[in-house]
C-alpha positions as CSV (number, residue, x, y, z in Angstrom):
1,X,0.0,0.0,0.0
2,X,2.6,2.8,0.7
3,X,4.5,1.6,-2.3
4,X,1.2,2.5,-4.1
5,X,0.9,5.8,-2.3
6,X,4.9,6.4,-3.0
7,X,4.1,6.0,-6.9
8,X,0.7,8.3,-6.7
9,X,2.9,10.9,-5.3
10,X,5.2,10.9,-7.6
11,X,3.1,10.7,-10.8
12,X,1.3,13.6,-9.2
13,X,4.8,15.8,-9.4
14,X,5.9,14.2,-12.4
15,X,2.3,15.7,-13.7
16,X,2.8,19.2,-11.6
17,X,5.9,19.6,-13.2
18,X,5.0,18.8,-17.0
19,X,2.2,21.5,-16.7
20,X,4.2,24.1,-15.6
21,X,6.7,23.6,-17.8
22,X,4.1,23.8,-20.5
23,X,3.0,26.5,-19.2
24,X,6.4,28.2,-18.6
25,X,6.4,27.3,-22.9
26,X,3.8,29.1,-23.5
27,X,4.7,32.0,-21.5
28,X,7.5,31.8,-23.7
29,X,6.1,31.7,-26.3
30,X,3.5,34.7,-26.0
31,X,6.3,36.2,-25.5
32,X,8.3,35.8,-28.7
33,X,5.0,36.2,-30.5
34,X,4.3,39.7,-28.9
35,X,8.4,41.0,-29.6
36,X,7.8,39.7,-33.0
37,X,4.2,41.5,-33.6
38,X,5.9,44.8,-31.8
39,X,8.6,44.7,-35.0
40,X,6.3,43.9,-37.2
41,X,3.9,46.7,-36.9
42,X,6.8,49.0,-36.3
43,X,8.0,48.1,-39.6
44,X,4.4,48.1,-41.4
45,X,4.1,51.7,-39.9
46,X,7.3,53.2,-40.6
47,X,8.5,51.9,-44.1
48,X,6.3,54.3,-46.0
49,X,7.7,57.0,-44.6
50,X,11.9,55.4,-45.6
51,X,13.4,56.9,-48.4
52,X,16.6,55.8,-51.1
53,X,19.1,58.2,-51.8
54,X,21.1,58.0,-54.7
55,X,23.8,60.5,-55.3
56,X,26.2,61.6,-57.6
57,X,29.4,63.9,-57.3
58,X,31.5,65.2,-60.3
59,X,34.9,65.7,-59.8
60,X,37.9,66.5,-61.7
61,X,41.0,63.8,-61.9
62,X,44.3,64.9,-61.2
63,X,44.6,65.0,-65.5
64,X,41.6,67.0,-65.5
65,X,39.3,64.9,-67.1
66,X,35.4,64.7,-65.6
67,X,34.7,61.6,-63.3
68,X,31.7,60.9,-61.7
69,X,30.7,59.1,-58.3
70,X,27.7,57.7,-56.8
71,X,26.7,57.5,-53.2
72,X,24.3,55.7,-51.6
73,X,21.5,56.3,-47.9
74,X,18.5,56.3,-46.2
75,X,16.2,59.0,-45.3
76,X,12.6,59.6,-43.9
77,X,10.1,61.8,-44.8
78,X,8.9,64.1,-41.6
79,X,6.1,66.6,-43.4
80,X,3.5,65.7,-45.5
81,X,5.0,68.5,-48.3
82,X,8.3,66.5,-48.8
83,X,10.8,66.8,-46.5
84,X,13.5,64.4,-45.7
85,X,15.9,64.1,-43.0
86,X,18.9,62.3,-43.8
87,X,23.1,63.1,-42.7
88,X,24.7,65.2,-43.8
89,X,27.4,62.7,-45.1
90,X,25.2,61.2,-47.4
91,X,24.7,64.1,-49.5
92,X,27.4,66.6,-48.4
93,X,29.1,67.7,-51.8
94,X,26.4,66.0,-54.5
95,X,25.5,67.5,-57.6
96,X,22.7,65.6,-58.0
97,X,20.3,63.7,-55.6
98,X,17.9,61.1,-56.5
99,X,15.2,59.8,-54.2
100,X,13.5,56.5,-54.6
101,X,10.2,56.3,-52.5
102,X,8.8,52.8,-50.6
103,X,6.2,52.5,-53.4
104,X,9.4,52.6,-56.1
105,X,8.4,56.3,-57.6
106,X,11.7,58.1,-58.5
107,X,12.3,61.6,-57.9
108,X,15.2,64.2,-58.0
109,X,15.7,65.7,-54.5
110,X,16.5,69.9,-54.1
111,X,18.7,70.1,-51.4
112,X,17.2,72.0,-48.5
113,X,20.2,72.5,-46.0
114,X,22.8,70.7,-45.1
115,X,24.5,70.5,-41.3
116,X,28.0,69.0,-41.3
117,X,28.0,70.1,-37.0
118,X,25.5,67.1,-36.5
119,X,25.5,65.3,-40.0
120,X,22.2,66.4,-40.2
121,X,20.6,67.4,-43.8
122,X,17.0,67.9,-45.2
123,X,16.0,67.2,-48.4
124,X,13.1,67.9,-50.7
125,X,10.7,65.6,-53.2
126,X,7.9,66.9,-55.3
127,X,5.4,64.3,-54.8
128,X,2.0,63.4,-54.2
129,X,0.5,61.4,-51.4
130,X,3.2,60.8,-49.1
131,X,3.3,58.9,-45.3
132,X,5.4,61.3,-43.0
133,X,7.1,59.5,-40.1
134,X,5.9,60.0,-36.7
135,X,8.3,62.1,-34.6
136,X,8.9,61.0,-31.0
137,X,11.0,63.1,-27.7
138,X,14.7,61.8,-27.1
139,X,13.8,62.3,-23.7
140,X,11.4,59.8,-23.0
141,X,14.3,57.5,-24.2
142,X,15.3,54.9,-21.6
143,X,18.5,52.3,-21.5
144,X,17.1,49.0,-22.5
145,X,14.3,50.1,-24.5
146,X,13.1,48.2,-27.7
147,X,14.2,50.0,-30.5
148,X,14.2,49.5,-34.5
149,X,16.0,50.6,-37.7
150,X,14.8,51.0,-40.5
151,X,17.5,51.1,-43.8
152,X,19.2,50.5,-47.2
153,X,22.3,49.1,-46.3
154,X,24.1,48.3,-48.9
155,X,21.4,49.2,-50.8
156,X,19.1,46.4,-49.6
157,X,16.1,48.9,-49.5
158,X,14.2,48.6,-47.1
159,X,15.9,46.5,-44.4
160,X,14.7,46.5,-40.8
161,X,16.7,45.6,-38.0
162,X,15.8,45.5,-34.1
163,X,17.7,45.9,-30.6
164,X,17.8,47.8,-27.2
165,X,18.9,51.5,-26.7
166,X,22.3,50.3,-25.1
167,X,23.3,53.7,-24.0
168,X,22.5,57.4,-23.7
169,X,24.5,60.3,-23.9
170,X,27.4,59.6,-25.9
171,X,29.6,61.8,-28.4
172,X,30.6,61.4,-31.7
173,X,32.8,63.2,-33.6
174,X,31.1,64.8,-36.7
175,X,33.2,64.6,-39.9
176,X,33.5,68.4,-39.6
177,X,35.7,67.6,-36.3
178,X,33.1,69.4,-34.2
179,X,31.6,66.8,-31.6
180,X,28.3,65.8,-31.8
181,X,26.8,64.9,-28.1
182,X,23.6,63.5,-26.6
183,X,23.9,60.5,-29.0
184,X,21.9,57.4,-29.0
185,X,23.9,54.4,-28.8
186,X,22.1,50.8,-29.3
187,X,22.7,47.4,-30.8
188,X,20.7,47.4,-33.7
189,X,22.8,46.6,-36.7
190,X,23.7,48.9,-39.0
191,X,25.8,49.2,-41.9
192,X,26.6,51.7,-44.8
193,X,23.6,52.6,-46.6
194,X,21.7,52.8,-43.1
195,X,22.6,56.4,-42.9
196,X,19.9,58.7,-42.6
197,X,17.7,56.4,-42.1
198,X,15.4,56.2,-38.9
199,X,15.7,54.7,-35.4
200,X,12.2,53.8,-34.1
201,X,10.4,53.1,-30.8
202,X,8.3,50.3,-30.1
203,X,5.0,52.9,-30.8
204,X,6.2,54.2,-34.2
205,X,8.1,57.3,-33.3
206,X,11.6,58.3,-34.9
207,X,13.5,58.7,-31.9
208,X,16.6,59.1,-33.8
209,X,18.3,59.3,-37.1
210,X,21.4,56.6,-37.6
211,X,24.7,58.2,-38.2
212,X,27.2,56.0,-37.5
213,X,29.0,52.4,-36.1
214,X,32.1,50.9,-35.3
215,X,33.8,49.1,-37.9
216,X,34.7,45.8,-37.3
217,X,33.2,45.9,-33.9
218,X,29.9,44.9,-33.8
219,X,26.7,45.8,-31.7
220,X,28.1,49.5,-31.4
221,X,26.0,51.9,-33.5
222,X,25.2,55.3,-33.1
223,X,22.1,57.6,-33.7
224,X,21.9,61.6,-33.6
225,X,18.8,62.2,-31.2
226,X,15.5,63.3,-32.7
227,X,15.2,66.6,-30.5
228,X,18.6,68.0,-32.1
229,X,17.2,66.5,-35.5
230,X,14.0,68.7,-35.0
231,X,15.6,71.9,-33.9
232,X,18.1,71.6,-36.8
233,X,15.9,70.2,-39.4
234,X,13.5,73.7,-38.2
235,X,16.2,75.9,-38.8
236,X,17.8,74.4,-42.1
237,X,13.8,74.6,-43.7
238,X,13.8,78.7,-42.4
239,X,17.1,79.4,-43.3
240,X,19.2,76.8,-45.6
241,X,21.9,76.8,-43.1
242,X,22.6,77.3,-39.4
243,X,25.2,80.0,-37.9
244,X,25.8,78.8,-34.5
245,X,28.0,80.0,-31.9
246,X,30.2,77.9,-29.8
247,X,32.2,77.6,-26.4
248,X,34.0,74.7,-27.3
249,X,33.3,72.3,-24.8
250,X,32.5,68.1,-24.6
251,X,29.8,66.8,-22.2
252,X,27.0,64.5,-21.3
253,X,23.8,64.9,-19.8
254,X,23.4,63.9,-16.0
255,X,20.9,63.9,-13.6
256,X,21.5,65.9,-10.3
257,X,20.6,64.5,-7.0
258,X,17.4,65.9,-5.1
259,X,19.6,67.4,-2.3
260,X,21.8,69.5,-4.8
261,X,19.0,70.3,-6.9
262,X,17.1,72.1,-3.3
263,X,20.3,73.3,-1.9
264,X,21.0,75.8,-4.5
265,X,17.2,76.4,-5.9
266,X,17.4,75.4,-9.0
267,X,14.8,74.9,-12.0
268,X,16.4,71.9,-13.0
269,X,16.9,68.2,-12.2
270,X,19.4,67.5,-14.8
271,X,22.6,69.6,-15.9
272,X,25.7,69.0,-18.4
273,X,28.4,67.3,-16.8
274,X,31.1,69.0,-18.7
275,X,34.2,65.9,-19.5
276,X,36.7,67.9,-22.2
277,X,37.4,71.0,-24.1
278,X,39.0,72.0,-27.5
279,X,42.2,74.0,-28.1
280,X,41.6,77.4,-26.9
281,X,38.0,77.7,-26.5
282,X,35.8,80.1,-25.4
283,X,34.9,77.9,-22.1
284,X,38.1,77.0,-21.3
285,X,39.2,80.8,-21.2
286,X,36.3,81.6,-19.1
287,X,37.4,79.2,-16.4
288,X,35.3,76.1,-17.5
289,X,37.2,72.7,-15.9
290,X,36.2,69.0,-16.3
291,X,34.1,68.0,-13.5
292,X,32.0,71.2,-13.5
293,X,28.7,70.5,-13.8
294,X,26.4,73.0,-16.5
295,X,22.9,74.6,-15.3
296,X,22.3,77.6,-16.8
297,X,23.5,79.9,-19.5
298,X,22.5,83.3,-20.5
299,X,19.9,83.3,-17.3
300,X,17.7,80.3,-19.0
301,X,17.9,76.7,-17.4
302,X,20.0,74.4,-19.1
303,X,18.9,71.0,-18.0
304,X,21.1,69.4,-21.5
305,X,23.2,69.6,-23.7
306,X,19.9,70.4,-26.9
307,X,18.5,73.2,-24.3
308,X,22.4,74.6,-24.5
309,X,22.6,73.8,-28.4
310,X,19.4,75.8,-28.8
311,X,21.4,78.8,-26.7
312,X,24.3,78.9,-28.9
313,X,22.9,81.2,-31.4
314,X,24.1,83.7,-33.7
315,X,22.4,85.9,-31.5
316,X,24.8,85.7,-29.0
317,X,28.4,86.1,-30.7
318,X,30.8,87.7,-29.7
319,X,28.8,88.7,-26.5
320,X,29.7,88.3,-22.8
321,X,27.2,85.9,-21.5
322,X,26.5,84.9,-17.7
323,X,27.2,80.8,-17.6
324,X,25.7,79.0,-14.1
325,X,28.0,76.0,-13.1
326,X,28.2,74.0,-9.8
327,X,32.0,73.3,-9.1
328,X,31.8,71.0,-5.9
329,X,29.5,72.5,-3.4
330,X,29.7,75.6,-5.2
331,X,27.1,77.6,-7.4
332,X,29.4,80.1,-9.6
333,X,28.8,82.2,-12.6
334,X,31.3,82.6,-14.9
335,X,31.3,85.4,-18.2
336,X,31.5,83.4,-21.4
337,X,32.1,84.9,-24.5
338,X,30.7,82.4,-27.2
339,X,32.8,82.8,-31.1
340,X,31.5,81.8,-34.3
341,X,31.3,77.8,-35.3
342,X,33.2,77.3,-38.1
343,X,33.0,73.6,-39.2
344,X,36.1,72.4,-41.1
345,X,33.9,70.0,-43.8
346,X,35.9,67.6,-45.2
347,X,35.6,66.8,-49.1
């Protein structure tokens, strides 16, 4: 009898533990499916909106004869009337731009403005009935987030890719040698041809435009964040270019704890955490040193490094400007006099 019982029992666990791990399966499973149906609308959403750029530089060989080469991207289209945001690398220098849309219509492009600072440029196509992309907030972006890219690498049109937002906050160096900072970093693979192209959230939004990755690493690829994109893209449609002034520092975004951020009253949480400088700049002459932590410039809040990019006018060249820093358990103001960007474009 309790042999009986002793075999009851353990066909009893033997059945407990088949069911949950069938049920453990499916759990599993749902999962997958529901990662897979995220993508998949993202992709069904977004792809309208991806462009193909095709472009073409003349040049002149060193026996002066005409030569011609072609260059290949990715864009997006961000307003109804034509628009495209793509880097500035992809077209930088073109005589002629050519823009193939999802539903294979062909177009020439007018250049717009073009932003070697933050390898940002917008483009224009003359066409009817177009899908504009969704723009989200960079920050609303978190570290681990689900995030998808959306290309023509190698010109593959229309290749998607998916990962996480592995890191926020970094800097790049544009190809003008000015560094570019509050850049997206994440593992979704890109390669050349992905350029320009978008970096979506799980709900749609561009959250950033892909710019960059580290060849032969892999896993390490970089997107400009959509709230510089938006700022620049707005000024390059007014204006065809942006003057900009500079201080000539490197930083990141941080957040500042509760205590510091009652101690000295201020009206933000975050600040720029300021980590290098170039040759002679402005900031380093006002007495700017690594460490020093960014609030305020000009008597506005600077919670970033966009809310300082948006500061750096040509407004305020050559004028001595108030800049609020917090230097160990100090709250100073320093005088600032910000100089004229001049990116050094390379051909």
């Amino acid at each position: 009898m309790q042999s009986e019982i002793q075999v009851t029992s353990e066909q009893k666990l033997a059945a407990e533990e088949a069911r949950i791990s069938a049920v453990s399966a499916d759990r599993d499973d749902f999962l997958l499916d529901a990662y897979s149906q995220t993508i998949i609308s993202v992709a069904e959403k977004v792809s309208p909106s991806v462009v193909y750029i095709e472009t073409h530089h003349e040049r002149r060989s060193a026996r002066g004869a005409e030569q011609t080469a072609q260059g290949s991207g990715s864009g997006f289209i961000f307003t109804p009337d034509g628009f495209v945001l793509t880097n500035s690398h992809v077209i930088h220098g073109a005589t002629r731009i050519d823009v193939t849309l999802a539903d294979n219509r062909h177009y020439e492009a007018q250049l717009i403005g073009d932003d070697p600072d933050t390898d940002l440029a917008v483009v224009r196509v003359n066409a009817p009935n177009l899908v504009p992309a969704q723009l989200g907030e960079s920050q609303k972006i978190k570290v681990g987030q689900i995030v998808v890219a959306i290309g023509n690498p190698y010109g593959f049109q229309y290749t998607v890719t998916a990962g996480v937002v592995s890191a926020l906050g970094r800097s790049l160096r544009a190809t003008s040698g000015r560094l570019m900072d509050d850049v997206i970093q994440t593992d979704a693979a890109l390669n050349p041809g992905n350029s320009g192209g978008p970096l979506v959230n799980s709900r749609g939004q561009v959250i950033g435009v892909n710019t960059a990755m580290i060849l032969p690493a892999q896993g390490l690829c970089f997107a400009t964040s959509i709230d510089t994109a938006k700022f620049v893209a707005s000024r390059l449609i007014r204006d065809g270019r942006i003057v900009r002034s500079f201080i000539g520092l490197a930083g990141q975004n941080v957040p500042l704890l509760p205590r510091v951020v009652r101690y000295f009253k201020l009206d933000v949480k975050s600040g720029i955490l300021v980590v290098s400088f170039e040759q002679n700049s402005p900031a380093r002459q006002a007495g700017v040193m690594e460490g020093d932590l960014i609030v305020g410039f000009d008597y506005h809040p600077v919670a970033g490094i966009d809310d300082l990019h948006k500061l750096l006018t040509e407004e305020r060249l050559g004028r001595s400007l108030p800049l609020e820093i917090i230097r160990r358990a100090e709250r100073l103001t320093l005088r600032v006099v910000p100089e004229e960007s001049q990116p050094r474009t390379k051909e």
